[in-house]
C-alpha positions as CSV (number, residue, x, y, z in Angstrom):
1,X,206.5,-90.8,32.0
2,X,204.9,-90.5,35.3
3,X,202.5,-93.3,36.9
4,X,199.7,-93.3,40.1
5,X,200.2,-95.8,42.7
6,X,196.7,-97.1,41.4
7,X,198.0,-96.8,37.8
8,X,200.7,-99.0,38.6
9,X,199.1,-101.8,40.3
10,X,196.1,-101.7,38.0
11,X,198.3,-102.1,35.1
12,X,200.5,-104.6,36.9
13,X,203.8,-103.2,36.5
14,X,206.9,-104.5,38.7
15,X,210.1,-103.8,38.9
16,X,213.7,-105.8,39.9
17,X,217.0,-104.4,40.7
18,X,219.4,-105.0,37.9
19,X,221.4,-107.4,38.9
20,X,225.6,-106.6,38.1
21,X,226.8,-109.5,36.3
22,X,230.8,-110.3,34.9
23,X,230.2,-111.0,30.9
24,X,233.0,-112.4,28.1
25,X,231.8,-112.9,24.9
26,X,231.1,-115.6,23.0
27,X,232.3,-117.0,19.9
28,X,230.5,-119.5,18.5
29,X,231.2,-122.5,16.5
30,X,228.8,-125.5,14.7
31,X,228.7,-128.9,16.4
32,X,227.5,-132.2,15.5
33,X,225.5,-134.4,17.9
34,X,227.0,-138.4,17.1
35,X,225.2,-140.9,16.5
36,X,225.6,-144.0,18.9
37,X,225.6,-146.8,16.5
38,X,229.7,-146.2,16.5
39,X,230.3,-146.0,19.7
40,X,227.8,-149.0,20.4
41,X,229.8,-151.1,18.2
42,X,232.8,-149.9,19.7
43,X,231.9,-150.6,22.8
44,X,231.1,-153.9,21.7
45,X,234.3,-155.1,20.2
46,X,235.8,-153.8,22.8
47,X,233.9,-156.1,25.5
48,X,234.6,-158.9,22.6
49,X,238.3,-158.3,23.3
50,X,238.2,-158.3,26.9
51,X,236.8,-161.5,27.1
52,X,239.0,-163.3,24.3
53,X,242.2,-161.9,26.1
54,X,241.0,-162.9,29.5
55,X,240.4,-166.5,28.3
56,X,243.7,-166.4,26.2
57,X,245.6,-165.5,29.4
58,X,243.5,-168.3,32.0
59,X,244.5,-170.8,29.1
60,X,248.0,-169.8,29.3
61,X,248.1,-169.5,32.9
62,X,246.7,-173.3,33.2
63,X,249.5,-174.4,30.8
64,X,252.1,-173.3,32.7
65,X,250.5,-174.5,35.9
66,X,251.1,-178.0,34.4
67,X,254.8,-177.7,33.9
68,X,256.4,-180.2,35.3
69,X,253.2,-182.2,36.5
70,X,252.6,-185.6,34.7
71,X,249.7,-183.8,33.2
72,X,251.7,-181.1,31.3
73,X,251.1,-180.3,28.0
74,X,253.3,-181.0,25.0
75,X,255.8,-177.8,24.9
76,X,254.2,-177.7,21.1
77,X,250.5,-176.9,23.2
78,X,252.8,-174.0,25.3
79,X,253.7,-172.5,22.0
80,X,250.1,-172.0,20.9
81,X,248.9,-171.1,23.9
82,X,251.4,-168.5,24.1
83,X,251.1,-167.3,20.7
84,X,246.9,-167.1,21.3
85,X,247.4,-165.0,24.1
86,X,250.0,-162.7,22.8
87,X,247.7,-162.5,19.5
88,X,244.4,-161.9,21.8
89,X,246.1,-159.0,23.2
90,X,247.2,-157.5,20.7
91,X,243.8,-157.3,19.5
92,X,242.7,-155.7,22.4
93,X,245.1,-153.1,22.6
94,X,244.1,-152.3,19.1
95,X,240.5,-151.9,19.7
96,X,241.6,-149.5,23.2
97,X,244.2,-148.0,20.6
98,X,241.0,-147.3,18.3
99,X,239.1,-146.0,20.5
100,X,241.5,-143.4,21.4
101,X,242.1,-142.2,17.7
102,X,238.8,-141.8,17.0
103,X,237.6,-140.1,20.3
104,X,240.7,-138.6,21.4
105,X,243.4,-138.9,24.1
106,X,241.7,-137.0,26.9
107,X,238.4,-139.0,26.7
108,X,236.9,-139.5,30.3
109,X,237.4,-143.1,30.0
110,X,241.4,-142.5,28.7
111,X,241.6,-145.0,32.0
112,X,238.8,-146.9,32.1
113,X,237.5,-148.6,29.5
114,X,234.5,-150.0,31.6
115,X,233.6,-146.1,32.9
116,X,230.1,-145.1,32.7
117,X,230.2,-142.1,31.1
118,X,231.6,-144.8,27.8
119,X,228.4,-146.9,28.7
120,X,226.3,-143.9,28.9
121,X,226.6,-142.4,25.3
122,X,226.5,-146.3,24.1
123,X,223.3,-147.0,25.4
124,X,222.1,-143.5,24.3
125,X,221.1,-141.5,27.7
126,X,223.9,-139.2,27.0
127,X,224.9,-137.5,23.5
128,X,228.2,-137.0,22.5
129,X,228.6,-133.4,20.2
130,X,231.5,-133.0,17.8
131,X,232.7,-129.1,17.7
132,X,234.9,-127.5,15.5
133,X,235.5,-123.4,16.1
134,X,237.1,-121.2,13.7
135,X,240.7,-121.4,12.2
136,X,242.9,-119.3,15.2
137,X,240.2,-119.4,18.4
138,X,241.6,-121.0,21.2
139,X,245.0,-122.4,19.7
140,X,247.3,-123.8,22.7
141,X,244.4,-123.1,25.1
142,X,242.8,-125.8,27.3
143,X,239.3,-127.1,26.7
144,X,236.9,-124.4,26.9
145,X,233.5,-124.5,28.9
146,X,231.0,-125.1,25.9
147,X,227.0,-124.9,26.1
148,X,224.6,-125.3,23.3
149,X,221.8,-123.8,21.5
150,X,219.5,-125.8,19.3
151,X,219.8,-123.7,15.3
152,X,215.8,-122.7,15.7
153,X,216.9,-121.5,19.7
154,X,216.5,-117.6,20.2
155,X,219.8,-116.0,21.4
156,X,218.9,-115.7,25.1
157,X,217.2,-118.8,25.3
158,X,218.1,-121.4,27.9
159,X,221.4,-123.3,26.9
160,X,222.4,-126.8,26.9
161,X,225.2,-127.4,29.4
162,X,228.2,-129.9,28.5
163,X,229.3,-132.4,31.4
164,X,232.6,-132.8,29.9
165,X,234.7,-131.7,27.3
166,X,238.1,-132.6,25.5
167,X,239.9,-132.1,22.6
168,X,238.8,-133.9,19.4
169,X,241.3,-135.1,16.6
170,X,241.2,-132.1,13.7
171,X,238.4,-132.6,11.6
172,X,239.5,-133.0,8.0
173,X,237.0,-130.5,6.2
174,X,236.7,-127.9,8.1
175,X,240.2,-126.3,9.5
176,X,239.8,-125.1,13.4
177,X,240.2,-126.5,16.5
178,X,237.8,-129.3,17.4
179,X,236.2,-130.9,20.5
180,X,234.6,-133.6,22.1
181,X,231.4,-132.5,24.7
182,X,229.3,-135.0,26.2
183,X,225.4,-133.8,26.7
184,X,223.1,-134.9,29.3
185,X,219.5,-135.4,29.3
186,X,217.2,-136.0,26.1
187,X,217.2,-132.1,24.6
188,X,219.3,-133.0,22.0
189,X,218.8,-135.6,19.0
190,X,221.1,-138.3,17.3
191,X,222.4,-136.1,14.0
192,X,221.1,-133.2,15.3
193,X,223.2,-129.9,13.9
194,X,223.8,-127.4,17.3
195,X,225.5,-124.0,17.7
196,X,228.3,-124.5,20.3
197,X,229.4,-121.3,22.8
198,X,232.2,-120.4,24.3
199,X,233.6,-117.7,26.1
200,X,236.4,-115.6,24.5
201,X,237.6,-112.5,25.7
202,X,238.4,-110.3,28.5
203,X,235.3,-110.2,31.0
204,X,233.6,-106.8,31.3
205,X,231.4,-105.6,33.8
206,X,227.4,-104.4,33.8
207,X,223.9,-105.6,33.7
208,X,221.6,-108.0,32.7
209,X,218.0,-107.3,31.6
210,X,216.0,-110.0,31.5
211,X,214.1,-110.9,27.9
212,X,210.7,-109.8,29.5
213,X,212.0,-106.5,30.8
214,X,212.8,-105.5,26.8
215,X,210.4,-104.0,24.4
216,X,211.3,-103.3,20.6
217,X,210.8,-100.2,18.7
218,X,211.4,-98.4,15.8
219,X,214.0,-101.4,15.2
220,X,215.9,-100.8,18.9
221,X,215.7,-102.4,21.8
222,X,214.6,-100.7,24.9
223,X,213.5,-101.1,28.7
224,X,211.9,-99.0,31.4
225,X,214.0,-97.9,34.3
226,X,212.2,-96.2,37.4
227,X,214.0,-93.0,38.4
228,X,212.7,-91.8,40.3
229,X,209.7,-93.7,42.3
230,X,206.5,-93.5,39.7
231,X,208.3,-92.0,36.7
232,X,209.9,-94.8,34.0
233,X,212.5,-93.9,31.6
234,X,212.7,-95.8,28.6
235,X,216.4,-96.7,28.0
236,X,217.8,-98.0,24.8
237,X,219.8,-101.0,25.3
238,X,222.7,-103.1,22.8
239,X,220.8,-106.8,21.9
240,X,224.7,-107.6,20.8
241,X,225.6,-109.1,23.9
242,X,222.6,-111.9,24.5
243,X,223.4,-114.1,27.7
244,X,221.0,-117.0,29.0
245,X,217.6,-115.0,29.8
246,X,218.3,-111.3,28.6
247,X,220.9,-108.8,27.7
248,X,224.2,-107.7,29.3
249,X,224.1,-104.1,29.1
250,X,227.6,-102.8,29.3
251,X,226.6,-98.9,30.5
252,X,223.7,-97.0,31.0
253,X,222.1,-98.5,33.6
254,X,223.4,-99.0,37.0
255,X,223.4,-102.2,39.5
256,X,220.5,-101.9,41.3
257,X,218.6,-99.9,39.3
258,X,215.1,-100.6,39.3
259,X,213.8,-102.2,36.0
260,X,210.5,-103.5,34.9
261,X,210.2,-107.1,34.1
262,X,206.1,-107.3,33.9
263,X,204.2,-104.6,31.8
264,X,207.3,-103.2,29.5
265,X,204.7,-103.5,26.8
266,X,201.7,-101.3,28.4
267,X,204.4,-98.8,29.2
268,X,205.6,-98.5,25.3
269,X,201.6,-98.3,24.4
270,X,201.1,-95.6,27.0
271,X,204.3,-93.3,25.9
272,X,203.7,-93.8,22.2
273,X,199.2,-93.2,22.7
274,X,199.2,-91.2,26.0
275,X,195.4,-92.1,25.8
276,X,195.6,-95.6,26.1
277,X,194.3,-97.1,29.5
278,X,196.7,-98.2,32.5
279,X,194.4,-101.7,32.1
């Protein structure tokens, strides 16, 4: 279908250079935002801990500071003291011990008990998401780099991006491989059921087109491609491989080629009713 100059701009139609992109696929898997009433209370008895054991130990270390003095404590005084503080932290190293079972070994604060990203997802500015992806995907492979889609989200919608991510203890009901991903920012809720992504695959090479450059069509999906200057070809494109913001089009359209992102739609109504108005 050929187009004026004046046709064009009346009927504001413009055009981008398809921009070559590398694409894996994705596999997707279900996740679980947490709630934080755990980890608050975990964080809690943990900070309970601290504090017992610390005072456990400055008792003992004021015990034996007396040795010897003529204010020292009777040796029955040493004994308790001793046996408080080895009881004190025992408790704490079962609370830390906890922690780890329940949140896993490679947690960001594996080292720190006191890190932020702990105090974060306690207070609530950050979520933590539970993921579990199909029996046999990523088995012996390192954490993968996971984003999120809310379950109403459209497939090339914009995704949620995880700051970290770590291996989760096997989640008894459904077999798979599980993870932990911590979620910034306030797009998620408390409870909240998410589709988890992750790339899987070997990368292939081709295009995007962006959502607004498709139109759909006797059930396909198509775009217009300007070959040459003033004539548009409509070309049918694969929805199967959705990324962040359009399609990745494996073949039939070339990097660089010259697509239309604004007035797809008047295009499709001028092909399909040549009578129809540019405007």
């Amino acid at each position: 279908m050929s187009l004026k100059p004046e046709e064009i701009e009346k009927g504001g139609i413009r055009t981008a250079g398809a921009a070559a992109v590398s694409h894996v696929p994705d596999v997707a898997g279900y996740a679980v935002v947490q709630t934080r009433e755990a980890i608050a209370q975990a964080v809690a008895e943990l900070a309970t801990a601290v504090a017992v054991a610390r005072a456990s130990r400055a008792a003992l270390t004021r015990v034996h500071g007396l040795a010897g003095t003529p204010g020292a404590m009777p040796v029955e005084s040493q004994e308790s003291a001793e046996r408080q503080a080895a009881v004190d932290e025992a408790a704490l190293m079962l609370v830390r011990r906890r922690l780890s079972a329940v949140y896993g070994e490679g947690a960001p604060w594996k080292d720190d008990f006191h890190s932020p990203a702990l105090t974060a997802l306690a207070a609530g500015s950050t979520h933590l998401a539970r993921v579990t992806f199909p029996l046999g995907l990523f088995v012996g492979a390192p954490s993968p780099r996971l984003s999120f889609s809310h379950l109403s989200d459209g497939a090339t919608a914009m995704r949620i991006a995880a700051q970290a991510v770590w291996n989760a203890p096997a989640d008894a009901a459904v077999p798979g491989r599980s993870f932990f991903a911590i979620l910034t920012g306030h797009d998620t809720a408390e409870g909240e059921r998410l589709v988890a992504h992750a790339a899987f695959g070997t990368a292939e090479s081709g295009v995007m087109v962006p959502s607004s450059a498709t139109v759909i069509t006797a059930g396909k999906y198509w775009c217009y491609v300007e070959q040459p200057p003033g004539v548009f070809v409509r070309t049918e494109i694969d929805p199967d491989a959705p990324v962040e913001g359009g399609y990745f089009v494996r073949a039939g359209i070339a990097p660089g080629a010259q697509i239309v992102t604004s007035g797809a739609g008047l295009l499709l109504a001028r092909e399909t009713n040549p009578s129809t108005a540019a405007d």
